[in-house]
DRENPA-3360 file (N, C-alpha, C; in nm, 2 decimals, always signed):
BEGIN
1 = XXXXXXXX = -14.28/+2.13/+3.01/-14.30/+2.10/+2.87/-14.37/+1.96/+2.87 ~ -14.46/+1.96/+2.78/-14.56/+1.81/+2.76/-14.46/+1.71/+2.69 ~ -14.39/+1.76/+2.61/-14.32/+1.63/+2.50/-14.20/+1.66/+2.49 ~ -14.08/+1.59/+2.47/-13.95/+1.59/+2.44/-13.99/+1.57/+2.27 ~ -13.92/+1.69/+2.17/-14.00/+1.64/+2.06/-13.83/+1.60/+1.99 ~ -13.81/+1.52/+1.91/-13.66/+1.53/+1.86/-13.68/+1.59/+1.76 ~ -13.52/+1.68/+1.70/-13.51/+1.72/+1.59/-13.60/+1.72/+1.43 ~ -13.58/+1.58/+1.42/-13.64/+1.53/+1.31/-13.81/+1.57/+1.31;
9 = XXXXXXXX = -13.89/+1.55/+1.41/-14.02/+1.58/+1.40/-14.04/+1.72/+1.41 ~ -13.94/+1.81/+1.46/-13.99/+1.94/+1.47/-13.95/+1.98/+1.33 ~ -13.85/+1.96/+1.29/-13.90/+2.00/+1.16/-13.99/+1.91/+1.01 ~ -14.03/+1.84/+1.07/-14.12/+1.76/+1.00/-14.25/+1.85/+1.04 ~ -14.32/+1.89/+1.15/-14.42/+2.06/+1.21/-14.45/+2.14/+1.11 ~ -14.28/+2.21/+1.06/-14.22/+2.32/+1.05/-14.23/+2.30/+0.92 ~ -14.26/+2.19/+0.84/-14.29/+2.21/+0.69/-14.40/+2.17/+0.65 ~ -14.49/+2.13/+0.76/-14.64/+2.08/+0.71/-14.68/+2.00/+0.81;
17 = XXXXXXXX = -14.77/+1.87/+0.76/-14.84/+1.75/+0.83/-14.69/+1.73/+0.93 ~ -14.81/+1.65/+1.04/-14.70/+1.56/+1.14/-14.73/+1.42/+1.09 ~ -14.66/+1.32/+1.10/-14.71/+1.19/+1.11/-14.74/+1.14/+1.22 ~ -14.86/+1.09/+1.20/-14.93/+1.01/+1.31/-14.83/+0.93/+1.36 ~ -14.77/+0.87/+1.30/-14.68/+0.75/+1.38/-14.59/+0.80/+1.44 ~ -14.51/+0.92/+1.40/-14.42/+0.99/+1.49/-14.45/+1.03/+1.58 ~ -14.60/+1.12/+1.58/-14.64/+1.19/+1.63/-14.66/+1.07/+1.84 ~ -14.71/+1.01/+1.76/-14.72/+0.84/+1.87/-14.61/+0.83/+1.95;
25 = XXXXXXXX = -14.51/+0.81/+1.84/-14.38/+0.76/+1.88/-14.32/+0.90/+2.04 ~ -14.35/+1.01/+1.95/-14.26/+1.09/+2.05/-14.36/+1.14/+2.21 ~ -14.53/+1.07/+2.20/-14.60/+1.08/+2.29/-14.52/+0.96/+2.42 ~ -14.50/+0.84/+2.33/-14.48/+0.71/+2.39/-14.37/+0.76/+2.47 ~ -14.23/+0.82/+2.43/-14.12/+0.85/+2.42/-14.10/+0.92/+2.55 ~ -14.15/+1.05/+2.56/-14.15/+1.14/+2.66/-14.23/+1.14/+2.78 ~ -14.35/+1.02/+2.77/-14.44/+1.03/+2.87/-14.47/+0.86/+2.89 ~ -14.40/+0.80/+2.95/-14.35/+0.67/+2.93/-14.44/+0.59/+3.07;
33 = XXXXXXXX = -14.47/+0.66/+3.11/-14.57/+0.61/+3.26/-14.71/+0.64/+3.19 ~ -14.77/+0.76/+3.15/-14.89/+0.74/+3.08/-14.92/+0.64/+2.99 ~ -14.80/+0.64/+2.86/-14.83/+0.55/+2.75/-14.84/+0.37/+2.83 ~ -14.75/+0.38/+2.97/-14.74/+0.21/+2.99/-14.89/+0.21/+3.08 ~ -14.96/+0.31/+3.10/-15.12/+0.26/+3.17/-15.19/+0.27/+3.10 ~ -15.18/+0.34/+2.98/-15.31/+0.32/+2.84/-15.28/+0.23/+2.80 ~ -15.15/+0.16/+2.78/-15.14/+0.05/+2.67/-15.13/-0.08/+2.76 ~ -15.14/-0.09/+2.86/-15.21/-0.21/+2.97/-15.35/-0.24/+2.97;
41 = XXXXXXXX = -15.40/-0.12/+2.96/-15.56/-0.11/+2.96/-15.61/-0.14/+2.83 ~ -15.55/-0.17/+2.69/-15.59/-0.15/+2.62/-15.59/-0.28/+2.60 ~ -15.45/-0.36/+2.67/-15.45/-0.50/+2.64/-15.55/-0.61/+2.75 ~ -15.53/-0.54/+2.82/-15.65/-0.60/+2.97/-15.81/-0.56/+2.88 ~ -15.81/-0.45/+2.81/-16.00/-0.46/+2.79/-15.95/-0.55/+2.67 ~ -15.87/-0.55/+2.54/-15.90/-0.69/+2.42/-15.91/-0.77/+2.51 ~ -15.84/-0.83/+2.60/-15.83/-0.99/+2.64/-15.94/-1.04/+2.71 ~ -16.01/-0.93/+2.76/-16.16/-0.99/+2.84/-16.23/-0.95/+2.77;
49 = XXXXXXXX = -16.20/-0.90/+2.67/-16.37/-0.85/+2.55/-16.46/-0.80/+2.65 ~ -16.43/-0.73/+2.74/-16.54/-0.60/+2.83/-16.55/-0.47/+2.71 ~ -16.65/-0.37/+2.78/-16.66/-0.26/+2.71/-16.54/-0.16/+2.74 ~ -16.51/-0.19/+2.85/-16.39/-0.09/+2.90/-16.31/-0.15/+3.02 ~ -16.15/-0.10/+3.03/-16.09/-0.14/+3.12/-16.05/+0.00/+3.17 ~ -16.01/+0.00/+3.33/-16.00/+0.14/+3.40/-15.89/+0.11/+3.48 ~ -15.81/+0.23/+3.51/-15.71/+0.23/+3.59/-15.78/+0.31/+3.72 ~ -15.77/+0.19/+3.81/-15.80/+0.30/+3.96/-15.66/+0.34/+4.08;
57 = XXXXXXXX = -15.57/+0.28/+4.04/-15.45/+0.28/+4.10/-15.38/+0.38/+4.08 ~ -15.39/+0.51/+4.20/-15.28/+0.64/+4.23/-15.15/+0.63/+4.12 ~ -15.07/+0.66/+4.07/-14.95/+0.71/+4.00/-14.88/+0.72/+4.16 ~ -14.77/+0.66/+4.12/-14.65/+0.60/+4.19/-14.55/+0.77/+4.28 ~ -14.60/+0.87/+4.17/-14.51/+0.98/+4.21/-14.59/+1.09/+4.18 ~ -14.54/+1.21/+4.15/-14.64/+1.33/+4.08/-14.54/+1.36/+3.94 ~ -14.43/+1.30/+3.94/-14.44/+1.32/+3.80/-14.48/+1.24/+3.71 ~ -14.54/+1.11/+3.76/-14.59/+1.03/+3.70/-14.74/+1.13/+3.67;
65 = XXXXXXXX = -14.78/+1.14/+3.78/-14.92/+1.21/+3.74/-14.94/+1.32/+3.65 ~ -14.83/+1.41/+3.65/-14.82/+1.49/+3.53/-14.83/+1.42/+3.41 ~ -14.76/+1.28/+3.46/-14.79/+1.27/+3.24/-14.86/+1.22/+3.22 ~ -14.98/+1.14/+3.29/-15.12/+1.13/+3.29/-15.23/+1.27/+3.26 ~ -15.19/+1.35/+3.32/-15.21/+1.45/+3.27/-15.23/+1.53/+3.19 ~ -15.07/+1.59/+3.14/-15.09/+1.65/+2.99/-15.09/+1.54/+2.91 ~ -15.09/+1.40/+2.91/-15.14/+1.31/+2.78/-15.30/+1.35/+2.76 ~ -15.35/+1.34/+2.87/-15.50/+1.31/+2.85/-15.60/+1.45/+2.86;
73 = XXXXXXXX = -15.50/+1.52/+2.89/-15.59/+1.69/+2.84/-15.52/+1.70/+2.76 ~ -15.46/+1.68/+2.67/-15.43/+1.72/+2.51/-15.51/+1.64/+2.42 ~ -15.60/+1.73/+2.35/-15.66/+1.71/+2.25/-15.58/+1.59/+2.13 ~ -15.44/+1.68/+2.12/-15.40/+1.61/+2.01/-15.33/+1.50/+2.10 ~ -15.29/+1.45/+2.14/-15.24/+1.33/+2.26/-15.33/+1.24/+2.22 ~ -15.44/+1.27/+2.26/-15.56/+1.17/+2.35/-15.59/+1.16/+2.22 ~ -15.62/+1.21/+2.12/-15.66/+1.18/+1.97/-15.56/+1.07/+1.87 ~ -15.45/+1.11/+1.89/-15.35/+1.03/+1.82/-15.33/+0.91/+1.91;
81 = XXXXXXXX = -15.41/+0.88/+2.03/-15.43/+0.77/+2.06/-15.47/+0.67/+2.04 ~ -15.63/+0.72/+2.07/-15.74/+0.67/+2.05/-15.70/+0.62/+1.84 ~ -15.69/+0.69/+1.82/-15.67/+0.66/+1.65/-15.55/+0.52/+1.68 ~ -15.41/+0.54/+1.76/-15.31/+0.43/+1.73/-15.38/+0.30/+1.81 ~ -15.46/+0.29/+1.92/-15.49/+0.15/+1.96/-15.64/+0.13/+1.95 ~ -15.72/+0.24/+1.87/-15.85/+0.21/+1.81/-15.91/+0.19/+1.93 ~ -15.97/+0.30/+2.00/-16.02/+0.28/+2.15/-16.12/+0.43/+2.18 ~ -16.15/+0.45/+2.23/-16.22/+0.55/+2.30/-16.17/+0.59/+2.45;
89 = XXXXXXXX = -16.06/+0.69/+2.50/-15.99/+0.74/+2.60/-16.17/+0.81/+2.71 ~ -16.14/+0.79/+2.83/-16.20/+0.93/+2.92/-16.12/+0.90/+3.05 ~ -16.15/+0.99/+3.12/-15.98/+1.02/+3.24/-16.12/+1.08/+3.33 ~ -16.10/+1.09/+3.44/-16.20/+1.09/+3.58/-16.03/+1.16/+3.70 ~ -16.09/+1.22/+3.77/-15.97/+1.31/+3.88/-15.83/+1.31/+3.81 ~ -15.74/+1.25/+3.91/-15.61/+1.25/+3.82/-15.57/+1.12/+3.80 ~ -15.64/+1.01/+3.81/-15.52/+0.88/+3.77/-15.67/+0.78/+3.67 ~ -15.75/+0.82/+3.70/-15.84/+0.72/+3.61/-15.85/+0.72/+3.49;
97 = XXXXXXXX = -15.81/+0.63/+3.40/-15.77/+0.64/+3.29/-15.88/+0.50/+3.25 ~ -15.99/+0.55/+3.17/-16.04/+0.41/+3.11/-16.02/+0.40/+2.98 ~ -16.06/+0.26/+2.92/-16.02/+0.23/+2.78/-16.15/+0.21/+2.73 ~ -16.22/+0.25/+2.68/-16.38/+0.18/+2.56/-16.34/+0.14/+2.45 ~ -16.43/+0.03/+2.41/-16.44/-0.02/+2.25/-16.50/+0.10/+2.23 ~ -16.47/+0.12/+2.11/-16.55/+0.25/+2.04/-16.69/+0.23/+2.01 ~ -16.73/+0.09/+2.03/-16.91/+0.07/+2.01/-16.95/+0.12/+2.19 ~ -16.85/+0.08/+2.22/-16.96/+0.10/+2.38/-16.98/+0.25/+2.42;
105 = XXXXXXXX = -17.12/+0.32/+2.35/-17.08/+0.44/+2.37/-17.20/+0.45/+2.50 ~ -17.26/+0.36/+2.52/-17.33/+0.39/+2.65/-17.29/+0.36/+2.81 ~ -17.16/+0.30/+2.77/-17.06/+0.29/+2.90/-17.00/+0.39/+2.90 ~ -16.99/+0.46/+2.78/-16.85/+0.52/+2.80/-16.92/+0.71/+2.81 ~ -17.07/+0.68/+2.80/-17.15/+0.79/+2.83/-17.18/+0.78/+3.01 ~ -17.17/+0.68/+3.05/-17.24/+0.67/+3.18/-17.12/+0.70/+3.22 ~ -16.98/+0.64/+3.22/-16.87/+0.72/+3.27/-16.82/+0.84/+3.24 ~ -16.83/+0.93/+3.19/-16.85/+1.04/+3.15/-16.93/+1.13/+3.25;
113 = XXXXXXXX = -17.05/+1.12/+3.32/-17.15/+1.20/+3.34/-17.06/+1.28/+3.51 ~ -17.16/+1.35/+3.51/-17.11/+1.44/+3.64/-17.14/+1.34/+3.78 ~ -17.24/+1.24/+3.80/-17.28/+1.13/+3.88/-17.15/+1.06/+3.88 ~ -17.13/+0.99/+3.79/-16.98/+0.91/+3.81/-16.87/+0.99/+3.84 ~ -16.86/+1.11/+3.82/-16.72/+1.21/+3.88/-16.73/+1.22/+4.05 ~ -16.85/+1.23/+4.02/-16.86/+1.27/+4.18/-16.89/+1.17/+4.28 ~ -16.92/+1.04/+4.25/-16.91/+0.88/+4.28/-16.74/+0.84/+4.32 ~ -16.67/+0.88/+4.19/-16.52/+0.84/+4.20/-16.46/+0.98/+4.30;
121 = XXXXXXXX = -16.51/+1.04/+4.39/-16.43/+1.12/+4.47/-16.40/+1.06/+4.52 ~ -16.25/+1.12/+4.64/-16.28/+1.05/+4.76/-16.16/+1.15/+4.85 ~ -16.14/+1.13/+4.95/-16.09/+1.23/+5.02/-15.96/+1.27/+5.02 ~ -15.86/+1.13/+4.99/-15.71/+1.16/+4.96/-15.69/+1.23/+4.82 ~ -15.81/+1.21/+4.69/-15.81/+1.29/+4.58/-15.81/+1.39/+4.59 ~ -15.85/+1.48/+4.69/-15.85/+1.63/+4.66/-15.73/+1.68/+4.58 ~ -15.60/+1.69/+4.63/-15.51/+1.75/+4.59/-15.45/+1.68/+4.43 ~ -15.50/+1.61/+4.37/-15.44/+1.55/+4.32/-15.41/+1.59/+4.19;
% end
């Protein structure tokens, strides 16, 4: 399971809209290794005013890397993100996690492309 959802939000679902901020809250909540390397990166790219800050450092465990995982292949995750710290998310194998200002869309297109995925391989990544 991707989220521990509490009571109160599932039925907040179950009658309509989610709130964003809950919705945040119970991302933060249940995936607490993901949310602490997006919200590092988010404070590392404001403080140096770069276009993007990246995580190149392995996840400590594999459950760590699961929740790098389903944070950043969920649509709605990676959206209610990008909306809470006003950023632009993209993720490369399983631990690279960068952050873009939302202007830098030509960084954040060059990291993106199939050249940079296949630049960032490397041989202990296979299984990853």
């Amino acid at each position: 399971m991707s989220l521990t959802v509490p009571n109160d939000l599932l039925d907040q679902a179950r009658a309509g809209e989610v709130d964003d901020a809950a919705f945040v809250a119970c991302v933060r909540d249940s995936l607490p290794y993901a949310w602490s390397v997006i919200s590092e990166l988010v404070q590392q790219r404001g403080e140096s005013g770069a276009e993007f800050a990246d995580n190149q450092v392995p996840p400590p465990s594999e459950e760590a890397r699961g929740q790098l995982l389903r944070c950043l292949a969920s649509d709605s995750m990676r959206g209610a993100l990008e909306r809470h710290f006003g950023v632009r998310l993209a993720f490369q194998n399983c631990h690279r996690v960068a952050v873009f200002d939302p202007s830098a869309e030509k960084a954040h297109a060059e990291f993106v492309t199939p050249r940079a995925q296949i630049l960032n391989q490397k041989p202990e990544l296979v299984d990853c």
